[in-house]
Backbone as ProteinMPNN parsed JSONL, in Angstrom:
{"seq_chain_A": "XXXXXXXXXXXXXXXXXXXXXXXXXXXXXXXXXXXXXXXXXXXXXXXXXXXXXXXXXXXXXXXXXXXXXXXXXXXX", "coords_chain_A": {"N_chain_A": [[-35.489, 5.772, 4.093], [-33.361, 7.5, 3.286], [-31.526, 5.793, 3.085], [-28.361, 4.004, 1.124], [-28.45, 1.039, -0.809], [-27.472, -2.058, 0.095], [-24.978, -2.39, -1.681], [-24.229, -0.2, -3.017], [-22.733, 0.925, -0.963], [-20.693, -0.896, -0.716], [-19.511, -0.955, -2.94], [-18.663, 1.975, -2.873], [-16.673, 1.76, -0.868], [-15.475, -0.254, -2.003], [-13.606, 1.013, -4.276], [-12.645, 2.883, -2.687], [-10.855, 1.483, -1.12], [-9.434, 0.918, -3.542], [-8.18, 2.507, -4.476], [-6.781, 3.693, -2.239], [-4.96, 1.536, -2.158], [-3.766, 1.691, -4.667], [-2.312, 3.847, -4.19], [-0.614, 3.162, -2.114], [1.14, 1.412, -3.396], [2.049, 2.793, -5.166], [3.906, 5.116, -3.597], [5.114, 2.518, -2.551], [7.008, 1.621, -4.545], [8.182, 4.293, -5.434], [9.851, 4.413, -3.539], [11.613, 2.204, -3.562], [12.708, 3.127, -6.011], [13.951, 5.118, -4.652], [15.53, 3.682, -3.03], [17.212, 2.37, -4.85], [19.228, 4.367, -5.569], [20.241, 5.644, -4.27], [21.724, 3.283, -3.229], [23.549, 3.43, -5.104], [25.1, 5.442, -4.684], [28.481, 5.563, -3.21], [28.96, 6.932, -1.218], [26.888, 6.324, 0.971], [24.773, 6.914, 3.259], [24.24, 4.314, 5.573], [22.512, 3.927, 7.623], [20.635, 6.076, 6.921], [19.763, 4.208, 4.899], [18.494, 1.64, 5.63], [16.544, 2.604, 7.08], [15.094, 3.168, 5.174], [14.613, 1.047, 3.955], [13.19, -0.162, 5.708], [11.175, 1.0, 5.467], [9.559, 0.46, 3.447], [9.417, -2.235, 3.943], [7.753, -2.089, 5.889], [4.931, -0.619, 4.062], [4.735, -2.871, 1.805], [3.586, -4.578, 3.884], [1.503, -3.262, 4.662], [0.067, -3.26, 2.067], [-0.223, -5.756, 1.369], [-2.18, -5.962, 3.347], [-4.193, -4.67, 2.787], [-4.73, -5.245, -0.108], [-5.79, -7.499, 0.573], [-8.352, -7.143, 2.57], [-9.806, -6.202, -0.11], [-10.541, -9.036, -0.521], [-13.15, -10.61, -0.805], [-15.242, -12.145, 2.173], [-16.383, -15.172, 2.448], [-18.766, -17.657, 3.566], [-18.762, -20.637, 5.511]], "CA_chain_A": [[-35.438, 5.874, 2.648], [-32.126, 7.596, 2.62], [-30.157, 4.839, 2.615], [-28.153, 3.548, 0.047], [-28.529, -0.199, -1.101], [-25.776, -2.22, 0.421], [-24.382, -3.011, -3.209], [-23.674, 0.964, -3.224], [-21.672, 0.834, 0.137], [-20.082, -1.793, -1.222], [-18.883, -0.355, -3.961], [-18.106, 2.975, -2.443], [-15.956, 1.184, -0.423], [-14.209, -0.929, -2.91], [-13.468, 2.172, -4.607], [-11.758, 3.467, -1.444], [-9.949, 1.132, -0.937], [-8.658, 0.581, -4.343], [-7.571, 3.853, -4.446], [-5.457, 4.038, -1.467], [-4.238, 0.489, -2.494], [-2.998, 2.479, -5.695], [-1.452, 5.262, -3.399], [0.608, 2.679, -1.309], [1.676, 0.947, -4.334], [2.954, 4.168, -5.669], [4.666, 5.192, -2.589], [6.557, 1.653, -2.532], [7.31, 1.905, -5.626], [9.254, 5.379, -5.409], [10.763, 3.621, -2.298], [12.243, 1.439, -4.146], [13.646, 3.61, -6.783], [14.925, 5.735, -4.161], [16.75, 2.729, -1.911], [18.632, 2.044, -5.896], [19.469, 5.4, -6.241], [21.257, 5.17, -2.863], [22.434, 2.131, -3.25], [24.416, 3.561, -5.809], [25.855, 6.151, -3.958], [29.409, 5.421, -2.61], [29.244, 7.866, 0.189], [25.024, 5.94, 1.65], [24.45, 7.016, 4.623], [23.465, 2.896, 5.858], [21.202, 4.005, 8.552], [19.079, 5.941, 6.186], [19.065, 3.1, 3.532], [18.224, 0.695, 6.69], [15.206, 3.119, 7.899], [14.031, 3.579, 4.092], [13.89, -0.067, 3.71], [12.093, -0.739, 7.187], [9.184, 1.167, 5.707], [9.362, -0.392, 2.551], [8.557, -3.378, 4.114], [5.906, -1.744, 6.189], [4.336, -0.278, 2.71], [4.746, -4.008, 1.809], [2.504, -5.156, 4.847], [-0.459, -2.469, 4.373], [-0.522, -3.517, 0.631], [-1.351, -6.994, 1.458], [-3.794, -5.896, 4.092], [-5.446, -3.913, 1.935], [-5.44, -6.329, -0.988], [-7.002, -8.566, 1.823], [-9.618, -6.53, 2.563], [-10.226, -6.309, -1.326], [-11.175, -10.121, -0.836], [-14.54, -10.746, -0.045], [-15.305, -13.262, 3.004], [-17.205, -16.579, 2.007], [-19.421, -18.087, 4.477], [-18.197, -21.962, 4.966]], "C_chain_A": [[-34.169, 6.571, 2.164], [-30.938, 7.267, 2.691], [-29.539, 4.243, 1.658], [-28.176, 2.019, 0.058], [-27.163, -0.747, -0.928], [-24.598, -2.364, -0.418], [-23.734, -1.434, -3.276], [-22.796, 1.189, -2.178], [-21.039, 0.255, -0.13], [-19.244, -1.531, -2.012], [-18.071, 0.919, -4.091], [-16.514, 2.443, -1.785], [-14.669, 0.674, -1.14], [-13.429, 0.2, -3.393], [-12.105, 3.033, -3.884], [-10.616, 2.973, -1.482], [-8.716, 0.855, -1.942], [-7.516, 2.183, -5.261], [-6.181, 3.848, -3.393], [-4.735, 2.856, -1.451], [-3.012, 1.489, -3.663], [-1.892, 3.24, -4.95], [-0.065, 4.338, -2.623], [1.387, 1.709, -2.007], [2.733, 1.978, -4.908], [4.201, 4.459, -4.827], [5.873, 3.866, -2.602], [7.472, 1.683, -3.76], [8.644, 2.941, -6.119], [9.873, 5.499, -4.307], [12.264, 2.945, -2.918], [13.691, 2.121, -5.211], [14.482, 4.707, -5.675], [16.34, 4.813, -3.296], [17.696, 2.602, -3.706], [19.349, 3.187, -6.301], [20.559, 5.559, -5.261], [22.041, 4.878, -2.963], [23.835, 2.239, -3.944], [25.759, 4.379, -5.691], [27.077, 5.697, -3.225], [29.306, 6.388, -1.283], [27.727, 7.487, 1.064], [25.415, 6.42, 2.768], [23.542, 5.604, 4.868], [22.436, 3.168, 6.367], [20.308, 4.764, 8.224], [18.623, 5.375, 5.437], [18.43, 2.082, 4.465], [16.713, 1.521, 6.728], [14.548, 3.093, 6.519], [13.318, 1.706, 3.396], [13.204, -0.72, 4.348], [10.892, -0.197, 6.27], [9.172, 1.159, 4.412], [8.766, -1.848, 2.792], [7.275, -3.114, 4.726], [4.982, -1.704, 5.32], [4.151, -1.873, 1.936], [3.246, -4.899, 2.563], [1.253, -4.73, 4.61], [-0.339, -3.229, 2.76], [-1.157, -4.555, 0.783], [-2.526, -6.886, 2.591], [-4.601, -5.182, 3.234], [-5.382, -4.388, 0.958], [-6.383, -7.449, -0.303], [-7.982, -8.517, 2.053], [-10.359, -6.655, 1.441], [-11.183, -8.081, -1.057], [-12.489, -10.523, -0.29], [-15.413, -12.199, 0.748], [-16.246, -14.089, 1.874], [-17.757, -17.226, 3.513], [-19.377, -19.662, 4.198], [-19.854, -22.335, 5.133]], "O_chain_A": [[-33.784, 6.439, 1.002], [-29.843, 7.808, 2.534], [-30.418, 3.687, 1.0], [-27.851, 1.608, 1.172], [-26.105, -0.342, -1.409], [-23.444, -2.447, 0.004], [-22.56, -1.45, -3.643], [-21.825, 1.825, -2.586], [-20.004, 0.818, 0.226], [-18.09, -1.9, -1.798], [-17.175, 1.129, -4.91], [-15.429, 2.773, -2.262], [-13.473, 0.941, -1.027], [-12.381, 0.336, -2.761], [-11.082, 3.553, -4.33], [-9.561, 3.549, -1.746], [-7.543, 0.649, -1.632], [-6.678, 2.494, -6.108], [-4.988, 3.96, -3.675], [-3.741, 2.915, -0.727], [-1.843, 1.817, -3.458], [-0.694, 3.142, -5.217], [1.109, 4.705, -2.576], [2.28, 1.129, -1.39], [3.954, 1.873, -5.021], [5.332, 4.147, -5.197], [7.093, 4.026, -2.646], [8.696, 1.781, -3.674], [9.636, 2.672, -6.797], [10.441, 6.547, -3.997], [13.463, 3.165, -2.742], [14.896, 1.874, -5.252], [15.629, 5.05, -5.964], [17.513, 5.106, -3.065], [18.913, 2.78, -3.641], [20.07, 3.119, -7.297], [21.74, 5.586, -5.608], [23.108, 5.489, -2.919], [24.862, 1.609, -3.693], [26.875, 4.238, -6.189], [26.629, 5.243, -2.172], [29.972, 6.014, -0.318], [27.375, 8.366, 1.851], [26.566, 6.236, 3.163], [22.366, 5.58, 4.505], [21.371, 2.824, 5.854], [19.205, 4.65, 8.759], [17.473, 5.534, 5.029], [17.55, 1.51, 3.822], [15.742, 0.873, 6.337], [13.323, 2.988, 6.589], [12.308, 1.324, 2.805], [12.595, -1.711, 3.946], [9.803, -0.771, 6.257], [8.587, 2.174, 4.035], [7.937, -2.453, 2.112], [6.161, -3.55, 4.434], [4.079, -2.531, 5.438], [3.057, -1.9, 1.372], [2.319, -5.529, 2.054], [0.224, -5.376, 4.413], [-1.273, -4.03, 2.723], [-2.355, -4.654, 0.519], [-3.535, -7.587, 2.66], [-5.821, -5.34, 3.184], [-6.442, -3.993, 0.472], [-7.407, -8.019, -0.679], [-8.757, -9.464, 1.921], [-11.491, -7.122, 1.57], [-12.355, -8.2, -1.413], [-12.592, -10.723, 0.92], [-16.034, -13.057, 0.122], [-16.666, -13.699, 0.785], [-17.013, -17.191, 4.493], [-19.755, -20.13, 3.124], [-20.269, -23.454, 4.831]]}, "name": "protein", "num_of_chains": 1, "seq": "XXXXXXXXXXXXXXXXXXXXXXXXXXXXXXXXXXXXXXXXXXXXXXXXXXXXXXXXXXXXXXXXXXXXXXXXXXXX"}
């Protein structure tokens, strides 16, 4: 009896995830503005604009896994 109804796991969940969706949105986000801020810089150091845009694309990758997750299977 003190389980919650799967509709409340469910939802907890979504929740979760749409949260730390938010968070790694954010994060790319002030990725971004930092690689143009750089960019702008005449004196870049390349190989930290190189490493900041590697994990820009990473931050990239989790977003669509975790919009992925957001999608909810279908049974063919």
């Amino acid at each position: 009896m003190d389980e919650y109804p799967a509709n409340v796991e469910t939802e907890t969940f979504r929740r979760t995830e749409l949260e730390h969706l938010r968070e790694l949105r954010m994060e790319h986000r002030d990725l971004d503005e930092a690689i143009q801020r750089i960019q702008q810089d005449p004196l870049t150091d390349e190989l930290q604009l190189r490493r900041l845009k590697k994990n820009k694309l990473r931050l990239k990758d989790l977003i669509a896994q975790a919009e992925s997750a957001l999608i909810p299977d279908l049974d063919a």
